[in-house]
MARPAKE-532318 format. One record per residue (C-alpha): residue in three letters; x, z, y; residue number from 1. Coordinates in steps of 0.25 Angstrom, whole numbers, m for minus. Each point is the difference from the previous one (the first is absolute). Layout:
{resn ALA | x X | z Z | y Y | resi NUM}
...
END
This chain:
{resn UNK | x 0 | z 0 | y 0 | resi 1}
{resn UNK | x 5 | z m3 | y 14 | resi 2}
{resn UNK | x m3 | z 10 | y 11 | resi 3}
{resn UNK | x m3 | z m6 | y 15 | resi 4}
{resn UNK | x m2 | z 6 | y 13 | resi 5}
{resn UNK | x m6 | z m6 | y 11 | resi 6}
{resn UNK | x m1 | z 6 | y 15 | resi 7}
{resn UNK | x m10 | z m4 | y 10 | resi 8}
{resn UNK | x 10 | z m1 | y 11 | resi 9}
{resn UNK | x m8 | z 1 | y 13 | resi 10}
{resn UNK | x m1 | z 8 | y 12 | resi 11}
{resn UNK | x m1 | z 15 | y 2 | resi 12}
{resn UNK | x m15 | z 5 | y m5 | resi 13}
{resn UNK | x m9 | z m12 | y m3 | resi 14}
{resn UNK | x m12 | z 8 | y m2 | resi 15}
{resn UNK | x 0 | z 4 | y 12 | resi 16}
{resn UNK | x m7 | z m11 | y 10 | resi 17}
{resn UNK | x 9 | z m1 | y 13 | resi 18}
{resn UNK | x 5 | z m12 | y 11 | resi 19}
{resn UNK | x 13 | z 5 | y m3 | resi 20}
{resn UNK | x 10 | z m2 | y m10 | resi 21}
{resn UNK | x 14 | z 9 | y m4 | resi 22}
{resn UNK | x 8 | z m2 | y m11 | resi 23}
{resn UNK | x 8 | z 12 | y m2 | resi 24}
{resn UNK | x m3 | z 2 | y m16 | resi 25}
{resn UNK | x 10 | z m10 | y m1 | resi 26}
{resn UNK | x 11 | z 10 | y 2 | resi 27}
{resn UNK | x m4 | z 7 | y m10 | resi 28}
{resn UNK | x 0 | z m9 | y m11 | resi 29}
{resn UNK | x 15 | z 1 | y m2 | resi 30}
{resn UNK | x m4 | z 12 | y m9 | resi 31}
{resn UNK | x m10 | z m5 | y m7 | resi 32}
{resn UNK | x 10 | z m13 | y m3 | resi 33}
{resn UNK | x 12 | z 11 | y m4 | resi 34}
{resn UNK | x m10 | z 4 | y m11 | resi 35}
{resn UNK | x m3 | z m13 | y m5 | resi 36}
{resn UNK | x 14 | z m3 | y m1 | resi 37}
{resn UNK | x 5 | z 14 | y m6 | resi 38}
{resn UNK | x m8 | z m5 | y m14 | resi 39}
{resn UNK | x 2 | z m17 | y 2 | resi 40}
{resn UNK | x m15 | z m3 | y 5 | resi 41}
{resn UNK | x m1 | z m11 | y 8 | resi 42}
{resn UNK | x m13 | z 1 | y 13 | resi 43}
{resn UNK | x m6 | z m12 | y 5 | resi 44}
{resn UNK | x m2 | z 4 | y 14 | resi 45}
{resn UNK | x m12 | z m9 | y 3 | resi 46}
{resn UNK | x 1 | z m3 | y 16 | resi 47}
{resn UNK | x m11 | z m1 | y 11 | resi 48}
{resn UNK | x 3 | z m7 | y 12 | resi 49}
{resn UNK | x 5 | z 9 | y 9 | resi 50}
{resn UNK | x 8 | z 8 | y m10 | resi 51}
{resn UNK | x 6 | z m15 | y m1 | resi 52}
{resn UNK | x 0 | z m1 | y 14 | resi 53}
{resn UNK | x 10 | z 12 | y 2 | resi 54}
{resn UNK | x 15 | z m4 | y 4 | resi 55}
{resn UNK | x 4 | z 14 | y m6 | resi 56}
{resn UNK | x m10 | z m1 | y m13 | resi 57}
{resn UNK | x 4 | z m13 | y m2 | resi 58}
{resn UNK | x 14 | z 3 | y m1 | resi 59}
{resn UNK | x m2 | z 13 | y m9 | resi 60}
{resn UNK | x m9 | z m8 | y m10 | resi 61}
{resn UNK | x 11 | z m13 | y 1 | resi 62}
{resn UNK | x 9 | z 11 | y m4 | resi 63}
{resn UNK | x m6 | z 4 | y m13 | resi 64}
{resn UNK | x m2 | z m13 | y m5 | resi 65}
{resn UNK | x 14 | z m6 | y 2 | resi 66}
{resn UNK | x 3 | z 10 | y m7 | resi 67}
{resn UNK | x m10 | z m2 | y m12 | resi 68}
{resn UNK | x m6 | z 13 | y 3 | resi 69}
{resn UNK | x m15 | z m4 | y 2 | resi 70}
{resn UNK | x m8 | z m12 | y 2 | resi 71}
{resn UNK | x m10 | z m3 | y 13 | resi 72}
{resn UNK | x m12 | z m7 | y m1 | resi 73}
{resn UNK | x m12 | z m3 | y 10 | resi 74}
{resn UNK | x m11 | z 11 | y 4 | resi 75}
{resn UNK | x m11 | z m6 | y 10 | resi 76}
{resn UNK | x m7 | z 11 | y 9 | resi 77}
{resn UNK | x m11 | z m10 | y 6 | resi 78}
{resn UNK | x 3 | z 9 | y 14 | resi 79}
{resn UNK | x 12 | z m2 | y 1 | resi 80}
{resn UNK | x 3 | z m14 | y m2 | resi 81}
{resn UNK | x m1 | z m11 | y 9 | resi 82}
{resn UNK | x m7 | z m10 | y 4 | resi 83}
{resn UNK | x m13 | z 10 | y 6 | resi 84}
{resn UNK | x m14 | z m6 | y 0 | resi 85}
{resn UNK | x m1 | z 11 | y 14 | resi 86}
{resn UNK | x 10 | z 10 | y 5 | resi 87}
{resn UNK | x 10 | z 5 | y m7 | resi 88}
{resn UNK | x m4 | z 14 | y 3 | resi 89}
{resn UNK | x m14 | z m2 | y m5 | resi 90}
{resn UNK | x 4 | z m6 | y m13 | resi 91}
{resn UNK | x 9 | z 12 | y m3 | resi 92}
{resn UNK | x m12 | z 10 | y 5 | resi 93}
{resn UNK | x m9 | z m9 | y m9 | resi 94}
{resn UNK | x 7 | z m3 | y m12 | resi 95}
{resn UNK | x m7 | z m11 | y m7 | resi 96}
{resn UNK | x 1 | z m1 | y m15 | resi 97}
{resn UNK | x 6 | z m12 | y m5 | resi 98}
{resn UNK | x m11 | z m5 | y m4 | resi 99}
{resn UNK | x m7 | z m1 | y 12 | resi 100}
{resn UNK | x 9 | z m9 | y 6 | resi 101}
{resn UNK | x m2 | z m16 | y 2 | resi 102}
{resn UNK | x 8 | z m10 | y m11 | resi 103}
{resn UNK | x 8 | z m4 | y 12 | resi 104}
{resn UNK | x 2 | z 16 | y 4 | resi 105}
{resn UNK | x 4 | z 3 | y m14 | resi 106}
{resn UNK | x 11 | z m12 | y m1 | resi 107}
{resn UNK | x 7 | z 1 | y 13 | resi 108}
{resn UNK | x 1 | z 16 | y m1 | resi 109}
{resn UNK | x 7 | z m1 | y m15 | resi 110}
{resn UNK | x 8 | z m12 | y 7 | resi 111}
{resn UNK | x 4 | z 9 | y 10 | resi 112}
{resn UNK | x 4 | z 11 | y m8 | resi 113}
{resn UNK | x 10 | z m8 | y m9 | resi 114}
{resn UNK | x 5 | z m8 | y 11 | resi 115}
{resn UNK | x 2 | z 13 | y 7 | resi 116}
{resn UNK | x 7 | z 5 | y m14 | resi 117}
{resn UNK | x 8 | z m14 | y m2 | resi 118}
{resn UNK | x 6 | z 1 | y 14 | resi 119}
{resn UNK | x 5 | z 15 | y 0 | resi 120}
{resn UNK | x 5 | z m2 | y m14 | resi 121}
{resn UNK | x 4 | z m12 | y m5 | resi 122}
{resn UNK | x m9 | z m2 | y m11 | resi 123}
{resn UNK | x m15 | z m2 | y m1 | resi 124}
{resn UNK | x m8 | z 11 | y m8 | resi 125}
{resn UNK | x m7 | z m4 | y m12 | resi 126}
{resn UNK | x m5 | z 14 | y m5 | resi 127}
{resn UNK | x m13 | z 7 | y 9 | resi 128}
{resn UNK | x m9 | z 9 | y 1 | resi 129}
{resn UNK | x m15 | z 0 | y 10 | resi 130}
{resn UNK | x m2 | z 11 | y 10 | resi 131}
{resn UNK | x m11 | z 10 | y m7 | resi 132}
{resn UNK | x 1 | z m8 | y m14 | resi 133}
{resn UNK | x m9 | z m10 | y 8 | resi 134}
{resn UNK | x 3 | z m11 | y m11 | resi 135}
{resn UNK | x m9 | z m12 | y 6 | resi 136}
{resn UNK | x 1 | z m12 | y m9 | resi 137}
{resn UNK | x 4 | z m9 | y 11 | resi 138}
{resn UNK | x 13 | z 7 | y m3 | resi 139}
{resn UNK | x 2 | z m9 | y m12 | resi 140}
{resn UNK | x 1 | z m14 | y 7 | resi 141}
{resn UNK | x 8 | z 6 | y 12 | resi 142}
{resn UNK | x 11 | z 9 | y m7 | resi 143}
{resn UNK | x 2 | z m12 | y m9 | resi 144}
{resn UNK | x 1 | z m9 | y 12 | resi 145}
{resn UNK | x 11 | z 8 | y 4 | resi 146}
{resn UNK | x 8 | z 1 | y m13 | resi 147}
{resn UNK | x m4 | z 15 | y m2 | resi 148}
{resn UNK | x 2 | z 4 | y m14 | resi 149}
{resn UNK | x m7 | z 14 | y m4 | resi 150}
{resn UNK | x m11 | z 8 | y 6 | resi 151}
{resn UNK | x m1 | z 14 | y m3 | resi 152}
{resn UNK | x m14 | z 3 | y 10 | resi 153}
{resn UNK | x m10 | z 1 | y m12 | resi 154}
{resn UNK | x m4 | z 14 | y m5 | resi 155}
{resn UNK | x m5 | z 0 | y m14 | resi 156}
{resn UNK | x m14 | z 7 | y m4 | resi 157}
{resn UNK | x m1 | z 3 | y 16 | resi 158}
{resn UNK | x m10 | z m8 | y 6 | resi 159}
{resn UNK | x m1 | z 2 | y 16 | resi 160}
{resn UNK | x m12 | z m2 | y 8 | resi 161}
{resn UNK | x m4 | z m14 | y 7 | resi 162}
{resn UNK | x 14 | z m4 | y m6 | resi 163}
{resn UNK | x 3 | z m15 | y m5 | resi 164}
{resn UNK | x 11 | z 8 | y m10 | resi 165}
{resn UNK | x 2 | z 0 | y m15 | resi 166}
{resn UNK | x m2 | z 6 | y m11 | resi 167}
{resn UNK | x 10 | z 3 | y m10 | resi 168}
{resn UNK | x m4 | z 8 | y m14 | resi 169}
{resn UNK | x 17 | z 3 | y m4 | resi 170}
{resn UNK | x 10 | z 3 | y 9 | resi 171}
{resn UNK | x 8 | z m13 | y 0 | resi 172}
{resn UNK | x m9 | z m12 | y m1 | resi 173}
{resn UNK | x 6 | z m15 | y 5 | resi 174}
{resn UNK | x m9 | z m9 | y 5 | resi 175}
{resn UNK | x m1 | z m12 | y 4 | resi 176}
{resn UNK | x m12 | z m7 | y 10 | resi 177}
{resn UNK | x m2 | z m15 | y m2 | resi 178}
{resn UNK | x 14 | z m6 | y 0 | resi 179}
{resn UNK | x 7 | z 12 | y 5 | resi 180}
{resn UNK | x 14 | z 6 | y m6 | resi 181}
{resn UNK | x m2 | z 15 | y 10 | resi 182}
{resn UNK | x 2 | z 9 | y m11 | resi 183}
{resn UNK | x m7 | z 15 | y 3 | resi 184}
{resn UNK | x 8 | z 12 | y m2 | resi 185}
{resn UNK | x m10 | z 10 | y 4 | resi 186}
{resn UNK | x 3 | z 15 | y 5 | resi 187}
{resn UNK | x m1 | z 9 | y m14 | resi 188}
{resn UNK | x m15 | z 7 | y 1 | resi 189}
{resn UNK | x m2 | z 4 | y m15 | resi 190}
{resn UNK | x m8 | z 8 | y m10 | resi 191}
{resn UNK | x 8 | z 13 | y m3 | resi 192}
{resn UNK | x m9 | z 6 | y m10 | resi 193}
{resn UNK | x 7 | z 3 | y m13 | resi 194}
{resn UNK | x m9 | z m9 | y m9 | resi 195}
{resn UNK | x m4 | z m10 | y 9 | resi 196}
{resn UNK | x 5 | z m13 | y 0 | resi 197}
{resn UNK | x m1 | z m11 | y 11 | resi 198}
{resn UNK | x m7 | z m10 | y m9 | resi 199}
{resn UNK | x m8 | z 10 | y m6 | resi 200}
{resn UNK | x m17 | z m2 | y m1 | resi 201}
{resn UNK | x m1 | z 13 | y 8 | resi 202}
{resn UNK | x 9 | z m3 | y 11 | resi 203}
{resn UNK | x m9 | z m14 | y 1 | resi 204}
{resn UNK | x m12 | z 7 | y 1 | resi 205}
{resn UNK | x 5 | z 9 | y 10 | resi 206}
{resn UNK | x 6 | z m12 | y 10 | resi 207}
{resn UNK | x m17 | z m5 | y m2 | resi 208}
{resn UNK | x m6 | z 14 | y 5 | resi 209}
{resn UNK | x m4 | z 2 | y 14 | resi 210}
{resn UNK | x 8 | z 9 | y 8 | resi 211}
{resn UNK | x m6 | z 14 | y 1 | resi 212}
{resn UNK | x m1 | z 15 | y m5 | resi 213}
{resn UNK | x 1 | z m6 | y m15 | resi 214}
{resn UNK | x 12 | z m8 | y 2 | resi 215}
{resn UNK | x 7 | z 10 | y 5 | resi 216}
{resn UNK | x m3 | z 11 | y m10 | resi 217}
{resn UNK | x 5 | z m11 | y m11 | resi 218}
{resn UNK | x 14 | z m3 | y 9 | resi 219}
{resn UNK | x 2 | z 15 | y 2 | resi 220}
{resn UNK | x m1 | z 5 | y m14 | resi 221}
{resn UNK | x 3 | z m12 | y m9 | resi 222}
{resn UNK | x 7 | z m14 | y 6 | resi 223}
{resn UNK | x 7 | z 5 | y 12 | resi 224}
{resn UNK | x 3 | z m9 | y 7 | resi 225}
{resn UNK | x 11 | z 0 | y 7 | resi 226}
{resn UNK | x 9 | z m8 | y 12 | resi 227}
{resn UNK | x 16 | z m2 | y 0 | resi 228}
{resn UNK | x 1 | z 7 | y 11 | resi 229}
{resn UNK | x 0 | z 13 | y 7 | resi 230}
{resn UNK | x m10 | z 7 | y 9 | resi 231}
{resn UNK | x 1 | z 16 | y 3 | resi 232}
{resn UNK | x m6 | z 3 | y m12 | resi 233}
{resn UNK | x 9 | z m8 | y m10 | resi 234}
{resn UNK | x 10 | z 9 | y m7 | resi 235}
{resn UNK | x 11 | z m6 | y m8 | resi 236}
{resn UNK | x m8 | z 1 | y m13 | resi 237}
{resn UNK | x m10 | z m10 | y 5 | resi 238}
{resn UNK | x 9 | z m11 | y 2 | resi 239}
{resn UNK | x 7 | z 2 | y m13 | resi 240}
{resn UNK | x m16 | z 1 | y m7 | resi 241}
{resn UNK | x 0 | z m14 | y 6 | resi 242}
{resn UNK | x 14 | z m4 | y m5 | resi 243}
{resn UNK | x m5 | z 4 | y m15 | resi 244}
{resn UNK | x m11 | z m7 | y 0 | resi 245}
{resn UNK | x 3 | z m14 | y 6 | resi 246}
{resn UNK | x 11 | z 3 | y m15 | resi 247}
{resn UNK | x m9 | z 3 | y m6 | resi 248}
{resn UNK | x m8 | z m13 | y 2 | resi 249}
{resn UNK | x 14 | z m7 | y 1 | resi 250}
{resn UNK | x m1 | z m5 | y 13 | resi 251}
{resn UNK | x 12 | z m8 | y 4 | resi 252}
{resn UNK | x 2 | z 6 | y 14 | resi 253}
{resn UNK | x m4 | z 12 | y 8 | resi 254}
{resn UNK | x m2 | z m1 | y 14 | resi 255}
{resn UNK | x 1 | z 12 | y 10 | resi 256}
{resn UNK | x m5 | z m2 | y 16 | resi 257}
{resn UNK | x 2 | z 8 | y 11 | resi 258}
{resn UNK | x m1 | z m2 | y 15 | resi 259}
{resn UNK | x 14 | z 0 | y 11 | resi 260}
{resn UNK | x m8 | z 10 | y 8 | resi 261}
{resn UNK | x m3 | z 9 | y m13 | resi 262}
{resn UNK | x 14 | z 6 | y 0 | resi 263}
{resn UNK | x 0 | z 3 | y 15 | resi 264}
{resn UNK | x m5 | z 15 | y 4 | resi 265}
{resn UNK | x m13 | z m5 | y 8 | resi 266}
{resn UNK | x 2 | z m15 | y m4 | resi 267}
{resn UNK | x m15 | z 1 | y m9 | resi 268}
{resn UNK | x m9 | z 10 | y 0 | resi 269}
{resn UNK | x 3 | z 3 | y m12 | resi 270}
{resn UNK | x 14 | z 6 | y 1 | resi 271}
{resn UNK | x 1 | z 8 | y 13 | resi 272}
{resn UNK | x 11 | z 8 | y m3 | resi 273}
{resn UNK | x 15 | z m1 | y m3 | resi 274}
{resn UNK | x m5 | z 11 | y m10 | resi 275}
{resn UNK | x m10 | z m8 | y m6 | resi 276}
{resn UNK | x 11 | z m14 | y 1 | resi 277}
{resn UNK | x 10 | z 10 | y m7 | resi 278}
{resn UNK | x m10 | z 1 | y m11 | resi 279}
{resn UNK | x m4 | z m14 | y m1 | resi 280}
{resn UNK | x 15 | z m1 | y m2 | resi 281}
{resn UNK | x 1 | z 10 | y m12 | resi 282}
{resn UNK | x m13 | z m8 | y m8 | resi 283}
{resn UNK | x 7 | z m13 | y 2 | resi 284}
{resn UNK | x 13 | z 4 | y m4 | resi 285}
{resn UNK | x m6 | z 7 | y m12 | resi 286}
{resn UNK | x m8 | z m13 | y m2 | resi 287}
{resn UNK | x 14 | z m9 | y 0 | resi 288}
{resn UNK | x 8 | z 9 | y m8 | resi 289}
{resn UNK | x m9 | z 0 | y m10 | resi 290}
{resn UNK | x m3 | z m15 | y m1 | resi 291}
{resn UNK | x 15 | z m2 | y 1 | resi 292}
{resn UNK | x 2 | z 9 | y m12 | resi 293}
{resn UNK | x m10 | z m9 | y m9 | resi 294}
{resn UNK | x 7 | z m11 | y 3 | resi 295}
{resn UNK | x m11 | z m7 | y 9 | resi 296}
{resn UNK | x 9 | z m9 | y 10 | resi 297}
{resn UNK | x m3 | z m3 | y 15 | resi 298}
{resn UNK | x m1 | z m15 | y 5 | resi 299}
{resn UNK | x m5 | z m5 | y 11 | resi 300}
{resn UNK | x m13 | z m7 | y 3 | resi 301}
{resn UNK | x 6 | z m14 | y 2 | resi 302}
{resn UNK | x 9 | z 0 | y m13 | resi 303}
{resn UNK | x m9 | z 6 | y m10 | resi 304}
{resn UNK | x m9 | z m11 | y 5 | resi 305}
{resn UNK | x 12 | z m10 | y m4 | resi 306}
{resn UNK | x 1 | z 6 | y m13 | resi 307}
{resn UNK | x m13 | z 1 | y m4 | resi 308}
{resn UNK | x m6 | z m13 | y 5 | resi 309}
{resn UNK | x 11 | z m6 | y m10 | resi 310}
{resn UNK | x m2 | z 6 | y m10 | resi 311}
{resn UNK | x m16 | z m5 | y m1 | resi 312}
{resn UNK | x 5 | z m12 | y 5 | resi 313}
END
């Protein structure tokens, strides 16, 4: 099994809706990289345009990729990536989804964002990932347009109101859209419970029930379903239960996400603290050092893709 971490990399706080933009998280990803090096894991920070934008950002990321430390790929934040339909200070107050945008909208924001990429880099991106898993299927005809090569915006047995996304019963499921070679590497979001498996009858009638009091009742005590990533609740139990059951149903990769701003005290509103970052660090270290102990090795988004695409091939 191959082991890939993905990073939203974006400006501070997100979830919060302002006109303004800071992008201080980014100085404090050189711990989070350390970690990933100290046990040979290789992030895909996945870029939004101003993180792409930023002379200093630019030239920390460029860095690690000389260096074959990490790989960058694209990450389009509708609000902040030009061309505006309006005023730019309304469009990051507003925030459209993705899929609100026009066809011409859609394809000259993607086109700005991996110009803007290209330019500040050297190289296009070919690996990506929509602002609030907003996967619209115009994506398909546009990323392959621009020779993107893997996608990792689906999230699998999670369907997301007045969305245009899709909808994955494993964790790893390539597709392909009328002539289209985009293979789908989707965030890990598995069944944890001990005897269920992810092609199992009952997980298939649980994806069919409406969401409600039941559903929740049957996650809680029996699937468990649970995300690669951490939120304050997550302890470092969770994400190896998650590790163990993607073995279990002998999945060919595990992929973790997390958000730049998540590992700045104040960057989310999840993780306020520098005591609640430091414990975010003991879970993931935990979470590593195991994985590294049972031989799972790190890869990163683009070259996993590489590899896999020719092996189906």
């Amino acid at each position: 099994m191959k082991f890939i971490i993905t990073v939203d990399t974006e400006a501070d706080n997100q979830w919060k809706i302002s006109n303004k933009l800071s992008l201080d998280n980014i100085k404090y990803l050189s711990r989070f990289q350390k970690l990933c090096q100290d046990y040979n894991f290789i992030p895909t920070y996945l870029l939004t345009y101003e993180v792409a934008s930023d002379e200093e950002s630019v030239l920390f990321f460029k860095r690690l990729v000389d260096e074959g430390k990490a790989e960058i790929g694209a990450h389009l934040h509708t609000w902040t990536t030009p061309p505006f339909a309006g005023e730019e200070m309304e469009e990051m107050t507003r925030r459209p989804f993705l899929s609100e945008l026009t066809d011409e909208q859609l394809k000259l924001k993607l086109e700005n964002l991996t110009l803007k990429i290209k330019e500040n880099f050297g190289f296009s991106p070919i690996s990506f990932r929509a602002g609030r898993w907003d996967f619209d299927s115009r994506l398909v005809s546009i990323l392959n347009d621009l020779n993107y090569e893997v996608d990792c915006s689906a999230t699998p047995k999670i369907m997301w109101k007045n969305r245009d996304n899709y909808f994955y019963k494993s964790s790893i499921n390539p597709f392909k859209l009328g002539d289209s070679s985009l293979l789908e590497i989707p965030v890990s979001i598995i069944y944890t419970g001990i005897f269920v498996k992810e092609s199992s009858s009952i997980s298939g009638l649980f994806l069919r029930l409406n969401d409600g009091f039941l559903k929740k009742v049957i996650n809680r005590f029996f699937l468990k379903l649970s995300w690669c990533r951490i939120f304050p609740e997550t302890k470092s139990a969770d994400l190896i239960n998650v590790f163990k059951s993607a073995s279990r149903n002998n999945l060919p990769v595990l992929e973790f996400m997390i958000h730049s701003s998540e590992l700045m005290p104040g960057g989310s509103p999840y993780f306020k603290t520098k005591e609640s970052i430091d414990s975010l660090y003991f879970n993931l270290e935990v979470f590593f050092k195991y994985l590294s102990s049972n031989n799972v090795e790190g890869s990163g988004l683009v070259d996993f893709s590489k590899k896999f695409s020719s092996k189906i091939s």
